[in-house]
ZAMARGU-4260 file (C-alpha; in steps of 0.2 Angstrom, whole numbers, plus 5000, padded with zeros to 4 digits):
<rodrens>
0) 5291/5117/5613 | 5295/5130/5599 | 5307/5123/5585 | 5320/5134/5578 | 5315/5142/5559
5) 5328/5133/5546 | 5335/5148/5538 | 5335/5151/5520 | 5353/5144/5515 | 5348/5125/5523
10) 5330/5126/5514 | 5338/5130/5498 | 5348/5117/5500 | 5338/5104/5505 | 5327/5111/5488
15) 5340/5106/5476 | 5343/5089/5484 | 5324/5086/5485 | 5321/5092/5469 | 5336/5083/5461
20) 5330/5066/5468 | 5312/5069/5466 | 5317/5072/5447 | 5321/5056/5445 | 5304/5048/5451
25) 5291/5059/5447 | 5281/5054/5433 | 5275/5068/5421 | 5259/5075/5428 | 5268/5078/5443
30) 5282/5085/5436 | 5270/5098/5428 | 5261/5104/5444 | 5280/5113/5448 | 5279/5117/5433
35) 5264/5126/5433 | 5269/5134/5450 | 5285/5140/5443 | 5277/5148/5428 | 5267/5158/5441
40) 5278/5164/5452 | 5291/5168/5440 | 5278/5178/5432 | 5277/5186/5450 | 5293/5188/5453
45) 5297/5197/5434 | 5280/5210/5440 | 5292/5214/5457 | 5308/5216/5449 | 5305/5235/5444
50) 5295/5237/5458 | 5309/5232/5468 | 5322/5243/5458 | 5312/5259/5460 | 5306/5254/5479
55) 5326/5252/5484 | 5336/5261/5473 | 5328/5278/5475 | 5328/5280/5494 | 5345/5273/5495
60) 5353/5284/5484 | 5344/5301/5490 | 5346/5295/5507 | 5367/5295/5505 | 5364/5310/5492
65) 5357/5323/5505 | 5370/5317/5519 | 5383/5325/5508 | 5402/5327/5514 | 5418/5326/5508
70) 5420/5310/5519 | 5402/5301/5513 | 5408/5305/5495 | 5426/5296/5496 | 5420/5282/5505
75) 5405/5279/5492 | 5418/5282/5476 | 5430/5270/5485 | 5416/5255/5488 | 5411/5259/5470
80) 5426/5254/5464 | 5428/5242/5475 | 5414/5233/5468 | 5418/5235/5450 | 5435/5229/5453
85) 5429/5213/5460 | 5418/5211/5445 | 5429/5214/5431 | 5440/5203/5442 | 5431/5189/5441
90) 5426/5192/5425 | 5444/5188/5419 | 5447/5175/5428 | 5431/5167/5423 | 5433/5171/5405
95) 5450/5163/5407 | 5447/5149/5415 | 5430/5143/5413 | 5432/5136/5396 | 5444/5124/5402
100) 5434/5119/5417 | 5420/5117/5408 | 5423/5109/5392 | 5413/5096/5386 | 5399/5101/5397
105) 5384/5109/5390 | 5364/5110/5396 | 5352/5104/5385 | 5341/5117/5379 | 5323/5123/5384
110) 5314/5118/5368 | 5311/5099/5365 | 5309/5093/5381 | 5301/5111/5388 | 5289/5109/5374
115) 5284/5093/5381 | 5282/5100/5401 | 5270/5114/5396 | 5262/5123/5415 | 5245/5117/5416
120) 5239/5137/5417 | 5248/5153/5420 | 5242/5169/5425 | 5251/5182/5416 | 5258/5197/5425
125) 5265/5210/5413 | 5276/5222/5422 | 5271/5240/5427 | 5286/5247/5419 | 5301/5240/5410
130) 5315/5237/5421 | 5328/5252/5410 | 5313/5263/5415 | 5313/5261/5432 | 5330/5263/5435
135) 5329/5280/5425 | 5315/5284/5435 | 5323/5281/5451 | 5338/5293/5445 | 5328/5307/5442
140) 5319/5305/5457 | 5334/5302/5469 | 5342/5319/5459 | 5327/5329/5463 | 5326/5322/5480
145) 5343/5327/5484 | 5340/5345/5479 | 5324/5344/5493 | 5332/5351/5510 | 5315/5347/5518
150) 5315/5332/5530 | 5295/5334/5528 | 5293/5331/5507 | 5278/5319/5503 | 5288/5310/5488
155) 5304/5306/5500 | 5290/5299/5513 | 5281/5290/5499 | 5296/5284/5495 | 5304/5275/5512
160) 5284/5271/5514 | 5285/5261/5497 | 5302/5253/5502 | 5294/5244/5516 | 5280/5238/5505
165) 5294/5229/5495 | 5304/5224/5510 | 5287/5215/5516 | 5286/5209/5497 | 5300/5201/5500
170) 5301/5195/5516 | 5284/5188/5516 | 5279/5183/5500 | 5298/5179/5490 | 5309/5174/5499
175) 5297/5161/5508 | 5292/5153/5493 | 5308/5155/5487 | 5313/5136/5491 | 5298/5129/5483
180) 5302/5139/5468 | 5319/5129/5467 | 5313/5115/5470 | 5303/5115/5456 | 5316/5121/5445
185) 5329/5106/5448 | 5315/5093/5447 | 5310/5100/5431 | 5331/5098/5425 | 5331/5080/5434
190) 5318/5075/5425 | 5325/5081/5406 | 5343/5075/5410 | 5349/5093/5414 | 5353/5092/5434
195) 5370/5083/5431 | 5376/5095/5422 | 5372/5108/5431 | 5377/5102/5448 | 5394/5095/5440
200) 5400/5112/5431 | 5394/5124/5445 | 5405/5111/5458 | 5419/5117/5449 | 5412/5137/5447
205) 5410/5137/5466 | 5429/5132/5470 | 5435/5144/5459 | 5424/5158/5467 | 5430/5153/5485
210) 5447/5155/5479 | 5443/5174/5470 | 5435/5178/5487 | 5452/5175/5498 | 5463/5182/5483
215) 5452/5199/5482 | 5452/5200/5504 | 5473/5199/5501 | 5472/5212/5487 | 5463/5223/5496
220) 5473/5222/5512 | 5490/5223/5503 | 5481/5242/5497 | 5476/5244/5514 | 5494/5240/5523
225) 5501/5252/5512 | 5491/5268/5522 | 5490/5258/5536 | 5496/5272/5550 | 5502/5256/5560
230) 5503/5238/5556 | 5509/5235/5538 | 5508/5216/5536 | 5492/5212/5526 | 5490/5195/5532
235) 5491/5203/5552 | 5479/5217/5546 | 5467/5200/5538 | 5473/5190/5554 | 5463/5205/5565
240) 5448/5203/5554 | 5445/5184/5556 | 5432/5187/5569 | 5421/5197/5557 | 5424/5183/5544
245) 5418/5171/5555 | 5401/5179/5560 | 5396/5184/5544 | 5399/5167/5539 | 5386/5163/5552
250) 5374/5177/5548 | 5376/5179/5531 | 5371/5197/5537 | 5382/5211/5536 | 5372/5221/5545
255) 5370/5208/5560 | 5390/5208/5560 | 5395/5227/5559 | 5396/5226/5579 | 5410/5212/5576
260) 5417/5222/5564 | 5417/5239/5568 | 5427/5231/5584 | 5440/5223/5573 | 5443/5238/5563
265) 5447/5249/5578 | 5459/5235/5583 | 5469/5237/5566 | 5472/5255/5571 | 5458/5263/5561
270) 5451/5279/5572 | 5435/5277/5581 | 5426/5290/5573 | 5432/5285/5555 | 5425/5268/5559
275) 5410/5272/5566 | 5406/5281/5549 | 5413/5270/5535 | 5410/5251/5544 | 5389/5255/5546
280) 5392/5263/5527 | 5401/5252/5520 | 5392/5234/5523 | 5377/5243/5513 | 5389/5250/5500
285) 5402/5238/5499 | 5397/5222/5486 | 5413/5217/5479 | 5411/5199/5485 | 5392/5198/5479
290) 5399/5206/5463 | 5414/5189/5460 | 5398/5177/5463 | 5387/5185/5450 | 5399/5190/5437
295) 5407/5172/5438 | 5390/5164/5440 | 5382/5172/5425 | 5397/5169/5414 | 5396/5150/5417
300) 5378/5149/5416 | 5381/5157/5397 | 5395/5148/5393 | 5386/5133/5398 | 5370/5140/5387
305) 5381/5144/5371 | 5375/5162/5377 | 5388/5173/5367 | 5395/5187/5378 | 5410/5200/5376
310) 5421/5212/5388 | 5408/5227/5383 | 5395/5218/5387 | 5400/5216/5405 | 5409/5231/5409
315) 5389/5238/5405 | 5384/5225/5417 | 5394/5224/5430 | 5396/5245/5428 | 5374/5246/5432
320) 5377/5232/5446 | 5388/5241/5457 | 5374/5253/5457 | 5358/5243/5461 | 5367/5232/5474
325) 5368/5247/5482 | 5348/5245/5484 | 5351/5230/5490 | 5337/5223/5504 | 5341/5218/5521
330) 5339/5200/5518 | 5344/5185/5514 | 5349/5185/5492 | 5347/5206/5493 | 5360/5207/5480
335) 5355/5196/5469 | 5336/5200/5469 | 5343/5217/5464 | 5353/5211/5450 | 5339/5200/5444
340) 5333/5214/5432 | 5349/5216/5425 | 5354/5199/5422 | 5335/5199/5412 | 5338/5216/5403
345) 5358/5215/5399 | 5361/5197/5400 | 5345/5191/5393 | 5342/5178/5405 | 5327/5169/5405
350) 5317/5164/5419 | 5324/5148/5424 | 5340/5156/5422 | 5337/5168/5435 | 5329/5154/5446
355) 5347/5146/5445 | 5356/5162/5450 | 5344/5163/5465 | 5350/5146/5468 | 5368/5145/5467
360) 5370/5164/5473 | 5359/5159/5490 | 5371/5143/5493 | 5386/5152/5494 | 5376/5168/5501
365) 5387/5166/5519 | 5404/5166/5509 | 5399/5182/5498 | 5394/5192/5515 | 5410/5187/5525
370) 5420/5196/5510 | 5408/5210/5507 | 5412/5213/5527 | 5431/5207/5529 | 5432/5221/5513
375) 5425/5235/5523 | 5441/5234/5534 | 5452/5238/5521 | 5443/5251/5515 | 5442/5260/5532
380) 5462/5258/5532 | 5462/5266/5515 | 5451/5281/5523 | 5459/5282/5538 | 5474/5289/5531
385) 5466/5305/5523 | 5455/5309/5537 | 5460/5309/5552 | 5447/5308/5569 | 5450/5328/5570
390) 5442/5332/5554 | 5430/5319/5551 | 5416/5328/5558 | 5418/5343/5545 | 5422/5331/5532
395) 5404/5324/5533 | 5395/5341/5537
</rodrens>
């Protein structure tokens, strides 16, 4: 008999309840072998992060760069903003809020008892490139690829070739290890007193992102009823899209739900052939519920940290994010692995840091896709109004 696969979000899970309790009993040589493993594959993990910027990032954008058209260039401007708007979103209300949700709460710091937990050994991997090289580099390229009309150049081969190296990177190597790598992170906090704190304050972060989740869907479908070309009740047009809700929820893929999705958009009134084009565009474009985890995430991990931050600050950030979830993988945590170099390089998160994001971004991974999807209808409404089915082909020509 073949047993089903857990998938990732249950693995993680189980990692951060394992690790939690396992922190409380291991002793410290034990403790110290997830240490050393950490050490290791963070190391790993911080070679790959350019690597996975330039391998995702350039073939994405070239890709939509040489399919230009009037149509790809709306829909692409309207899921940009899109996704800055759910970031500077979430970073007001997290800015607002947070201080008052978590007051009183702070970590303990990675230096007297981190000094004390050293890895047995660590093998270091110094990246290949910096991470603000490699997304220069991947802009040139992409510009220079776009002025390529050959469907034959070596470089834009070279390019999707090296996109399914990372792909397997990922799938293979990462993401499997993935929940051992968290399980070591929060037996490493169990054991120096940290996990409470942690579990407590992101309790509270996690509500509060559920709630910008269903306030962003109703902001977005009050735009999209006002260029609806029928129904102009957001909560019907939102009422139509519950079953692409529901299955993203279930896949936490928004590719596996575009079928579901594409349906439901049609049914709201959008025409076929304007859905056909945005809905498959959009859930590769389209991040704005990625964007309220991250944001809010990272802002309550420095708040928690005494990190200091400020509003330019994240408009930098979330302004470079909206641009490298584009590159984001087809699997589960895409986004977040393609933020991971910006959260190091802007944010200045450490390691362990970005082990948390991984963490808490992959437990509420169903919830961020469901609103990345839901989001997609609204835009389509928004499109729908400007281009009718007539024109659409010589809009994208």
């Amino acid at each position: 008999m073949k047993f089903k696969k857990p998938n990732l979000l249950v693995l993680i899970i189980l990692a951060i309840l394992s690790g939690t309790l396992c922190g409380w009993f291991f002793n410290e040589s034990l403790t110290r072998i997830f240490i050393t493993f950490n050490s290791i594959f963070s190391n790993f993990l911080g070679f790959c992060i350019p690597l996975i910027i330039i391998g995702f990032v350039t073939p994405a954008i070239s890709e939509l760069g040489s399919k230009a058209g009037k149509l790809l260039l709306v829909t692409v401007t309207l899921a940009y903003a899109a996704t800055l708007g759910a970031g500077f979103l979430s970073y007001f209300v997290s800015d607002t809020f947070f201080p008052t949700l978590l007051e009183g709460q702070n970590l303990i710091s990675d230096t007297e008892m981190a000094k004390e937990l050293p890895p047995y050994f660590t093998i270091n991997m110094p990246a290949v490139i910096d991470i603000m090289s490699a997304l220069v580099l991947s802009f040139v390229v992409c510009i220079g690829l776009t002025q390529i009309k050959s469907s034959t150049s070596t470089i834009k081969r070279a390019t999707e070739e090296f996109r399914e190296i990372i792909s397997l990177i990922i799938a293979k190597i990462i993401v499997p290890l993935l929940p051992i790598y968290i399980f070591g992170i929060f037996v490493k906090m169990s054991f120096t007193g940290e996990v409470n704190s942690i579990l407590l304050a992101f309790s509270k972060v996690i509500l509060v992102i559920f709630a910008l989740h269903l306030f962003w869907l109703l902001f977005l479908y009050s735009i999209g009823a006002l260029f609806s070309k029928g129904e102009k009740n957001p909560f019907k047009l939102l009422g139509t899209m519950l079953p692409a809700y529901f299955t993203a929820l279930g896949t936490s893929s928004s590719a596996a739900t575009i079928p579901v999705t594409l349906r439901q958009t049609i049914k709201m009134g959008v025409d076929k052939d304007i859905a056909g084009f945005t809905v498959p565009l959009c859930a590769t474009i389209d991040l704005s519920g990625s964007a309220l985890k991250i944001v809010a995430c990272s802002i309550a991990l420095m708040m928690l940290k005494d990190i200091p931050y400020d509003f330019g600050l994240f408009a930098y950030f979330v302004s470079m994010m909206g641009i490298a979830l584009v590159a984001a993988p087809g699997v589960p945590g895409g986004s977040i692995m393609a933020a991971l170099g910006l959260l190091t390089s802007i944010l200045g998160f450490s390691d362990s840091d970005c082990g948390l994001m991984i963490a808490l971004y992959i437990a509420m991974d169903s919830f961020g896709t469901a609103c990345n999807v839901t989001g997609d209808g609204a835009l389509s409404l928004i499109i729908n109004r400007f281009y009718p089915s007539d024109k659409t082909e010589a809009a994208i020509v």
